[in-house]
BAKETOR-800033 format. One record per atom (N, C-alpha, C): residue number from 0; atom name; z, y, x. Coordinates in nm, 4 decimals, always signed. Each point is the difference from the previous one (the first is absolute). Layout:
% residues N
+-----+-------+----------+----------+----------+
| num | atome |        Z |        Y |        X |
+-----+-------+----------+----------+----------+
| NUM |    CA |        Z |        Y |        X |
...
+-----+-------+----------+----------+----------+
END
This chain:
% residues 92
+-----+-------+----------+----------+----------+
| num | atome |        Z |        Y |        X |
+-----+-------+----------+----------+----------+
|   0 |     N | +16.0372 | +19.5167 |  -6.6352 |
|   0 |    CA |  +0.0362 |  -0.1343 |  -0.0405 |
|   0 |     C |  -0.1002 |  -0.0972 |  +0.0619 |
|   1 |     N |  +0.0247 |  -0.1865 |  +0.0187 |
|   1 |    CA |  -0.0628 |  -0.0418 |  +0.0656 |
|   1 |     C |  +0.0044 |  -0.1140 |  -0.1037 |
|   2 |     N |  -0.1113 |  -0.0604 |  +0.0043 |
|   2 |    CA |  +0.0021 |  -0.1828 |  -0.1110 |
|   2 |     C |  -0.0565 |  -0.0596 |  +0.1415 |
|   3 |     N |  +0.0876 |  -0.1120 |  +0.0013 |
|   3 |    CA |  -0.0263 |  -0.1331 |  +0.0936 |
|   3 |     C |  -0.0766 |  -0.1009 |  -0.0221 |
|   4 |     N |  -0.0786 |  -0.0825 |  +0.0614 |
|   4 |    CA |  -0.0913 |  -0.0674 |  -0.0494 |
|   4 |     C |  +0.0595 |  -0.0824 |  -0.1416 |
|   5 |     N |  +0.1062 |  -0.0789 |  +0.0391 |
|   5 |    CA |  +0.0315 |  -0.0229 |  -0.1042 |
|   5 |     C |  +0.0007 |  +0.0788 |  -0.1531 |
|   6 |     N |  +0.0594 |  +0.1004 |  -0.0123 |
|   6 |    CA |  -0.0482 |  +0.1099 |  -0.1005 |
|   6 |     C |  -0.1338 |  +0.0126 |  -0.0495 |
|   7 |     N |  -0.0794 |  +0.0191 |  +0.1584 |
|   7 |    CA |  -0.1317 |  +0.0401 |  -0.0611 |
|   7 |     C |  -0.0843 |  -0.1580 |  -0.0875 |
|   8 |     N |  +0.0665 |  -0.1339 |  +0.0616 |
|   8 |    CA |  -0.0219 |  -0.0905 |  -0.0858 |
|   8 |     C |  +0.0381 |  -0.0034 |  -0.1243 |
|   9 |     N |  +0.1119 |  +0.0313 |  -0.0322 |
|   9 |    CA |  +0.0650 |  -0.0223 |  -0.1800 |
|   9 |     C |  -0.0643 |  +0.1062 |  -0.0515 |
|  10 |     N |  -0.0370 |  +0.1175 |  +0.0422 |
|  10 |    CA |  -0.0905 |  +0.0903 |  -0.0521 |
|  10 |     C |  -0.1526 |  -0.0396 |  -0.0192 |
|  11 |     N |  -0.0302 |  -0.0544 |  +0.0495 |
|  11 |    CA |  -0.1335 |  -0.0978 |  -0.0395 |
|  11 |     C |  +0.0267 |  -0.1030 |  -0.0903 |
|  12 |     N |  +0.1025 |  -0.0754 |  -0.0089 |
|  12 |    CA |  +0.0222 |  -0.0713 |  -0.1022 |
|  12 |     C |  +0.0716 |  +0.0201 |  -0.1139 |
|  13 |     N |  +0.0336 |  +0.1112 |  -0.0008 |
|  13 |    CA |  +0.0310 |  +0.0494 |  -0.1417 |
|  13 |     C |  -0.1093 |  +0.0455 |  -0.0525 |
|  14 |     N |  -0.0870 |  +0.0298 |  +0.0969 |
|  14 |    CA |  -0.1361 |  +0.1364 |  -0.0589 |
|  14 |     C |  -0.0824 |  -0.1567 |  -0.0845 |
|  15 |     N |  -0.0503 |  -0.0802 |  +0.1108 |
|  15 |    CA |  -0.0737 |  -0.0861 |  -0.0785 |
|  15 |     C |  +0.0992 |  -0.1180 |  -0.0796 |
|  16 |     N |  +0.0904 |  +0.0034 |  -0.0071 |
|  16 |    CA |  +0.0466 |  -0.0248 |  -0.1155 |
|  16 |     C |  -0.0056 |  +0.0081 |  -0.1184 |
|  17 |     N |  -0.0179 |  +0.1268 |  +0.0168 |
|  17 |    CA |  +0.0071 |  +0.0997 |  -0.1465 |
|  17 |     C |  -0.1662 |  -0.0288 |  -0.0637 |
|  18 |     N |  -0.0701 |  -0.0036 |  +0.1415 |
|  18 |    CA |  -0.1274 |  +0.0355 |  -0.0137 |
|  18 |     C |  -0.0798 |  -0.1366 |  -0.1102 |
|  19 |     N |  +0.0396 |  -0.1435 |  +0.0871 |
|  19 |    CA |  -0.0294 |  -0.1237 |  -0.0254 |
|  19 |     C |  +0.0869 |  -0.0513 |  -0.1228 |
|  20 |     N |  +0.1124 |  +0.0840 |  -0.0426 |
|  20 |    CA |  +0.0508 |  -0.0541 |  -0.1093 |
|  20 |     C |  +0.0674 |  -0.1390 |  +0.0126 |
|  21 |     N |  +0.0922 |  +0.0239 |  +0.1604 |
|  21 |    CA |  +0.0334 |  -0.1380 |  +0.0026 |
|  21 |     C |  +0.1271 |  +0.0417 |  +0.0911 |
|  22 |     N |  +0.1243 |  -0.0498 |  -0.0013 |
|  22 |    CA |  +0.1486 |  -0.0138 |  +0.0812 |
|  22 |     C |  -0.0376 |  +0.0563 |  +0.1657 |
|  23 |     N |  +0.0835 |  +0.1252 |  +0.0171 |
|  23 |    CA |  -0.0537 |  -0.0218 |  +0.1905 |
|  23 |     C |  +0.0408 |  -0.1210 |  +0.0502 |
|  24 |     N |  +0.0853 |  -0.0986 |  -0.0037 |
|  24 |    CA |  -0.0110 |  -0.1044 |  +0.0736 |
|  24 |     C |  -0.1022 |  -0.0552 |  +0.0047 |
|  25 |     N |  -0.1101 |  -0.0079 |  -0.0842 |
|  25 |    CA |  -0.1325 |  -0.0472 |  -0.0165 |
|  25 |     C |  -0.1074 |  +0.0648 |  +0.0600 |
|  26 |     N |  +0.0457 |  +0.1126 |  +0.0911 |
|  26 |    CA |  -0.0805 |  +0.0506 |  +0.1233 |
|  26 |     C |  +0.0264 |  +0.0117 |  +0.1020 |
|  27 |     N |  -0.1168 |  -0.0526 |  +0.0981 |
|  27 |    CA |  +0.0633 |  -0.0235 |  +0.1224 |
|  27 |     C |  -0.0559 |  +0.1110 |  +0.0933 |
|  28 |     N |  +0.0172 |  +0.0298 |  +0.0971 |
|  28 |    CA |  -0.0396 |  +0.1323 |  +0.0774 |
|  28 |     C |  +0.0154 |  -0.0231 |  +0.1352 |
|  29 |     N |  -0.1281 |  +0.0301 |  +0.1209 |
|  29 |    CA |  +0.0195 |  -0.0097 |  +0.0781 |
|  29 |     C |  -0.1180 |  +0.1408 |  +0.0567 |
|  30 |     N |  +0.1075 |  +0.0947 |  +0.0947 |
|  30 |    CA |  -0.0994 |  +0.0985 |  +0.0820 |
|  30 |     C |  -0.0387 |  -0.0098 |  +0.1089 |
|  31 |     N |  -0.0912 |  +0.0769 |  -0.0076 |
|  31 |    CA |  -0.0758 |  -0.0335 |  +0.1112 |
|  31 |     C |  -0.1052 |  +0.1638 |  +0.0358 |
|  32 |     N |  +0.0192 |  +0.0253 |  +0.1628 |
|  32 |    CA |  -0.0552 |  +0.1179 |  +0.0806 |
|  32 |     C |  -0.1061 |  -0.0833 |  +0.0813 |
|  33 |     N |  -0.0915 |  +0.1237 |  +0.0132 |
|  33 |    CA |  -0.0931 |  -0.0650 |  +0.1083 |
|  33 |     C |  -0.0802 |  +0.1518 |  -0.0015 |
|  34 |     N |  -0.0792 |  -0.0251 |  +0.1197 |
|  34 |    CA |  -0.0038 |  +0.1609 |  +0.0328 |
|  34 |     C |  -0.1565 |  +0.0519 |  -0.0613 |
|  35 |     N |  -0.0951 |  -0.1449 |  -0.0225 |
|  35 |    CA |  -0.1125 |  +0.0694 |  -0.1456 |
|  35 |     C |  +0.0416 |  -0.0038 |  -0.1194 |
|  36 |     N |  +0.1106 |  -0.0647 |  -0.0529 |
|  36 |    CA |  +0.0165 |  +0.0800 |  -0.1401 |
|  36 |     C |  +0.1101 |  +0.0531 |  -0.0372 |
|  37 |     N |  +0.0623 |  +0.0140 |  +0.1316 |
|  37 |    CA |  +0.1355 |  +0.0820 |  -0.0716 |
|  37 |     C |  +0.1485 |  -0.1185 |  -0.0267 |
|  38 |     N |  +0.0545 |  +0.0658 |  -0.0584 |
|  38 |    CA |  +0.0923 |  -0.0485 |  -0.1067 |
|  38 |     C |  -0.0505 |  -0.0720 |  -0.1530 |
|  39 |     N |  +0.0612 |  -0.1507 |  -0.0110 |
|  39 |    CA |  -0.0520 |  -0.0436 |  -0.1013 |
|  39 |     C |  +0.0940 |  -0.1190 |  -0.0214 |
|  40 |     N |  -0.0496 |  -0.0978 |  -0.1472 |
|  40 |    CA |  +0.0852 |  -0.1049 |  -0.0162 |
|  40 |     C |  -0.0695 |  -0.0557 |  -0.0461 |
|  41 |     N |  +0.0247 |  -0.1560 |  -0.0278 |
|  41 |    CA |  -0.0164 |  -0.1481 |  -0.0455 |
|  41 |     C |  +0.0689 |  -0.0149 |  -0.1177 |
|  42 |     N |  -0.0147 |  -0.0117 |  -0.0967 |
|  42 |    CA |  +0.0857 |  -0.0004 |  -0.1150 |
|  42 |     C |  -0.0371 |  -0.1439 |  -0.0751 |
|  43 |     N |  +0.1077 |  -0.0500 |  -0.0259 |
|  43 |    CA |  -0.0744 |  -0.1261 |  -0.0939 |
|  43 |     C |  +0.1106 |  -0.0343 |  -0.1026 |
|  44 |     N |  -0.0624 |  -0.0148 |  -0.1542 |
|  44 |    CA |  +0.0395 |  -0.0363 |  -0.1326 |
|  44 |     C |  -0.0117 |  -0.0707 |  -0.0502 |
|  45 |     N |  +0.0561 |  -0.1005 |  -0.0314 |
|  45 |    CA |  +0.0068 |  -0.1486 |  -0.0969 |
|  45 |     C |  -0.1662 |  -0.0395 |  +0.1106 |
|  46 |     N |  +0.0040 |  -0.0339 |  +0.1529 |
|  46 |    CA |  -0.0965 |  -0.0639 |  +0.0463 |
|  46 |     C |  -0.1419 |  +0.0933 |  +0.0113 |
|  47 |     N |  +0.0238 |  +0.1249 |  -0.0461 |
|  47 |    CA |  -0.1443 |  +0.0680 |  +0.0294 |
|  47 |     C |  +0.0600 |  +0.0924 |  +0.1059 |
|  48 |     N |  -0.1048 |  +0.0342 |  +0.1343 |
|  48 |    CA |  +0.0409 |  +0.0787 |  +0.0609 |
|  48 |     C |  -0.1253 |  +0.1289 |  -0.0038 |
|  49 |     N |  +0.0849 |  +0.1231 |  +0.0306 |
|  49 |    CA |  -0.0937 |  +0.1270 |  -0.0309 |
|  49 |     C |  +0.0570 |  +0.1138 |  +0.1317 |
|  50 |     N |  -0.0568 |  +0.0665 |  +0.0700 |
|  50 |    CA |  -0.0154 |  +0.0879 |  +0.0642 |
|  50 |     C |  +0.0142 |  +0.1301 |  -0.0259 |
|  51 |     N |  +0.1028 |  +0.0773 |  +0.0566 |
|  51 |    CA |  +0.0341 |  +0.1109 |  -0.0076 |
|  51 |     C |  -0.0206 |  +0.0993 |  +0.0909 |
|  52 |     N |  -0.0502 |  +0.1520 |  -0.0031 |
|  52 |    CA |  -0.0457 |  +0.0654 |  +0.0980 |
|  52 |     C |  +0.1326 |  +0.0891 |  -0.0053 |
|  53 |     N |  +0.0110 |  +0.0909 |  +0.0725 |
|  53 |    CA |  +0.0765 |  +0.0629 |  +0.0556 |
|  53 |     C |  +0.0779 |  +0.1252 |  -0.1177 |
|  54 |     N |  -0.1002 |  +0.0370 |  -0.0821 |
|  54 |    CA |  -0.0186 |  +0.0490 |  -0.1422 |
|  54 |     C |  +0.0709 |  -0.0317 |  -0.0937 |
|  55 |     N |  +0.0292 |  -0.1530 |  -0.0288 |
|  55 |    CA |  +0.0462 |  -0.0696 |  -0.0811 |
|  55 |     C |  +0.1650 |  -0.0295 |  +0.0644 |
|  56 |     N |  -0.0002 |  -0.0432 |  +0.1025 |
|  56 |    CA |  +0.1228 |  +0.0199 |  +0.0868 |
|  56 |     C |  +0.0529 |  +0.1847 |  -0.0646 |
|  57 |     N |  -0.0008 |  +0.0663 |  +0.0343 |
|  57 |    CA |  +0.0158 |  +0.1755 |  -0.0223 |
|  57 |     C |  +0.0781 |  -0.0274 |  -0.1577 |
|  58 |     N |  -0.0711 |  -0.0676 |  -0.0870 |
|  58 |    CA |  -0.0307 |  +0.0379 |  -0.1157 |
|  58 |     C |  +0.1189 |  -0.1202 |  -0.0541 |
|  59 |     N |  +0.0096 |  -0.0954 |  +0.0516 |
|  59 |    CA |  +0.1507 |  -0.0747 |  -0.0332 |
|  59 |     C |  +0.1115 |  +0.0770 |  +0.0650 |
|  60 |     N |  +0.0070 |  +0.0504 |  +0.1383 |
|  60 |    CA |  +0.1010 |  +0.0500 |  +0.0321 |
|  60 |     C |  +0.0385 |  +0.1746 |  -0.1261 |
|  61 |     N |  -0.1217 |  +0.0754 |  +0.0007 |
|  61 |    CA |  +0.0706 |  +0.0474 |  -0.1015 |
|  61 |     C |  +0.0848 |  +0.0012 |  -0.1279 |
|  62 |     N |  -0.0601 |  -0.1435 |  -0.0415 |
|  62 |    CA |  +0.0916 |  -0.0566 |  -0.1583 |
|  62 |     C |  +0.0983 |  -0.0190 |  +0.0108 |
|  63 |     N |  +0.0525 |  -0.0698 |  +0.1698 |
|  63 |    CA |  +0.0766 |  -0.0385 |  +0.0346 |
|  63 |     C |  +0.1369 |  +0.0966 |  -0.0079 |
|  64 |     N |  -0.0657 |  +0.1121 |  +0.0594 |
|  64 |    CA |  +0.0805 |  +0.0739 |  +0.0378 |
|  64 |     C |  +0.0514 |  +0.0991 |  -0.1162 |
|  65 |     N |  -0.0668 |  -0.0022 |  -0.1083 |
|  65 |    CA |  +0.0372 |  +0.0552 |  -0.1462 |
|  65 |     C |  +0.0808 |  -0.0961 |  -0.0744 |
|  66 |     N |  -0.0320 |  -0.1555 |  +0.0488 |
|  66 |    CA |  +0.0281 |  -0.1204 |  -0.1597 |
|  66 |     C |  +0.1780 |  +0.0660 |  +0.0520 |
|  67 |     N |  -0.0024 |  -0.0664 |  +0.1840 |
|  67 |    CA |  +0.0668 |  -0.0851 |  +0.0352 |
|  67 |     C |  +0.1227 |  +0.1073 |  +0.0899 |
|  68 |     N |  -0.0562 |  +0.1434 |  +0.0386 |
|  68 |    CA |  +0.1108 |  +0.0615 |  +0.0778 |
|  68 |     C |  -0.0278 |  +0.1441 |  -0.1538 |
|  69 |     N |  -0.0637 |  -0.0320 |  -0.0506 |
|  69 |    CA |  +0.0572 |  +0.1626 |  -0.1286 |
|  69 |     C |  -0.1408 |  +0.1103 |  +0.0723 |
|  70 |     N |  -0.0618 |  +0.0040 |  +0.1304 |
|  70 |    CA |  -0.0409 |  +0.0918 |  +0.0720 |
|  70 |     C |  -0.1790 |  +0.0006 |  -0.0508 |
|  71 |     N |  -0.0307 |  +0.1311 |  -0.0481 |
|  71 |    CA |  -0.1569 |  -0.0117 |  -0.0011 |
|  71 |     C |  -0.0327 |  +0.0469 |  +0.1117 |
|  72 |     N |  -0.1037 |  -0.0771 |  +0.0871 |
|  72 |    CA |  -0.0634 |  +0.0701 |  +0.1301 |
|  72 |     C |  -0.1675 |  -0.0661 |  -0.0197 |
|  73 |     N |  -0.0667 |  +0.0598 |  +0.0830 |
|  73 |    CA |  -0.1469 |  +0.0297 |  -0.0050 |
|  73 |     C |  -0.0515 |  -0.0267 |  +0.1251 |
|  74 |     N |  -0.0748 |  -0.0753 |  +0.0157 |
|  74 |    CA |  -0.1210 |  -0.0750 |  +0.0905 |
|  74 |     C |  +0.0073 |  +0.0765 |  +0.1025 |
|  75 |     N |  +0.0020 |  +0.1107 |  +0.0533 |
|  75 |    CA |  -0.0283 |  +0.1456 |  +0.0520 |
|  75 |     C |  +0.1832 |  -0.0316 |  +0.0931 |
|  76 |     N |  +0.0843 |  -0.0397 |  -0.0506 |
|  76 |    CA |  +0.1542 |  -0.0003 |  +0.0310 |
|  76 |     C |  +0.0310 |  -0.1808 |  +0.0371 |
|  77 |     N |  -0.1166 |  -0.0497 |  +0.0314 |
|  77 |    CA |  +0.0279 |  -0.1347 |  +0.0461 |
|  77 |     C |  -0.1036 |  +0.0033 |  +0.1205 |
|  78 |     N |  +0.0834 |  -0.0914 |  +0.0771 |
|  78 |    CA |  -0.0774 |  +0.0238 |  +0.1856 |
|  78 |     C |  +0.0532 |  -0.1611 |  +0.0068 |
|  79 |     N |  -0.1179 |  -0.1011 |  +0.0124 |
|  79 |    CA |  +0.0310 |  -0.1594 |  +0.0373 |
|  79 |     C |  -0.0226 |  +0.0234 |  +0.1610 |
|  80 |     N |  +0.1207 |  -0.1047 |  +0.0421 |
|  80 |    CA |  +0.0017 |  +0.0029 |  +0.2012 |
|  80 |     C |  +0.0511 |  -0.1006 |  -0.0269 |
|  81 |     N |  -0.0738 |  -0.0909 |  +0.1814 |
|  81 |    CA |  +0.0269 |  -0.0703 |  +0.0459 |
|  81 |     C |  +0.1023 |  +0.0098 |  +0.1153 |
|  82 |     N |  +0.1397 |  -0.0726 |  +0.0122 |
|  82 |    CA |  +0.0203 |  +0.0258 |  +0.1521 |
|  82 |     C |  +0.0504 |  -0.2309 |  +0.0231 |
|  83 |     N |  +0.1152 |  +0.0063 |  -0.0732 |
|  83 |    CA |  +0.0339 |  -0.1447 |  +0.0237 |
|  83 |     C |  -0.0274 |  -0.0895 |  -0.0683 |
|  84 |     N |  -0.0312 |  +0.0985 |  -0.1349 |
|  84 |    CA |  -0.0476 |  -0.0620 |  -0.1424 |
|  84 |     C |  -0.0682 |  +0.1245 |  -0.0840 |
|  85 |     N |  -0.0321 |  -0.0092 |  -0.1231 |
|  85 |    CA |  -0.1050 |  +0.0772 |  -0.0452 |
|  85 |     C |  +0.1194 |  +0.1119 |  -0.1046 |
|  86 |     N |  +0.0046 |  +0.0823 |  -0.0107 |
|  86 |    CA |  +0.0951 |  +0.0978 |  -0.0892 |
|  86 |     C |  -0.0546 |  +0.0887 |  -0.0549 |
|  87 |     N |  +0.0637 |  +0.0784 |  -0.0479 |
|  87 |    CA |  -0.0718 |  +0.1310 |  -0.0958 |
|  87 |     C |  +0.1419 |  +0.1100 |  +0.0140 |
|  88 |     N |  -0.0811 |  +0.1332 |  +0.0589 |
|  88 |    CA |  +0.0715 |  +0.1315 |  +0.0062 |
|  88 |     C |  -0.0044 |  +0.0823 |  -0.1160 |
|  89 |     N |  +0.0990 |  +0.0194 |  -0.0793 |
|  89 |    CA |  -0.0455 |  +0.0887 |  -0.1088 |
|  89 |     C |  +0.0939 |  +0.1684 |  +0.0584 |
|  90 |     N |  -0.1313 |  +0.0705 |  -0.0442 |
|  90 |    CA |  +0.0456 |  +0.1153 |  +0.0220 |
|  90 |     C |  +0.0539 |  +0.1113 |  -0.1105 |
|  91 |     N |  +0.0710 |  +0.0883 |  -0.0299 |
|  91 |    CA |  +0.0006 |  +0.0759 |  -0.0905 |
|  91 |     C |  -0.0920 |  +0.1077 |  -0.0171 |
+-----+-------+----------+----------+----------+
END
């Protein structure tokens, strides 16, 4: 299975949604690669913005993938790539 950036965004904003106790429309998300830190994001809530490592990315796409497709998968079964845009390979 594959989540598209888009995906891997609403999966960040459901995660800190939940997290901040506030509507995902009320989070905004923007990713971002670069080749010293990896995979990461910009996240910002009612005007605060906070930084996400690659970890935390992993760790929304899994909720995601339990809240939102029924599927439990594990850190170990997610592979983030870049080719036109940023995605996520899940493996079985």
């Amino acid at each position: 299975m594959q989540l598209n950036e888009q995906e891997i965004i609403n999966a960040v904003c459901l995660n800190m949604a939940e997290r901040k106790q506030v509507q995902p429309t009320a989070v905004e998300v923007q990713l971002h690669w670069s080749e010293d830190l990896g995979f990461s994001a910009e996240v910002v809530v009612e005007g605060r913005s906070q930084y996400l490592v690659q970890a935390n990315l992993l760790e929304a796409i899994e909720r995601y993938m339990l809240n939102v497709h029924g599927q439990r998968v594990y850190r170990s079964q997610i592979e983030l790539d870049l080719e036109d845009e940023i995605f996520a390979r899940i493996t079985a």
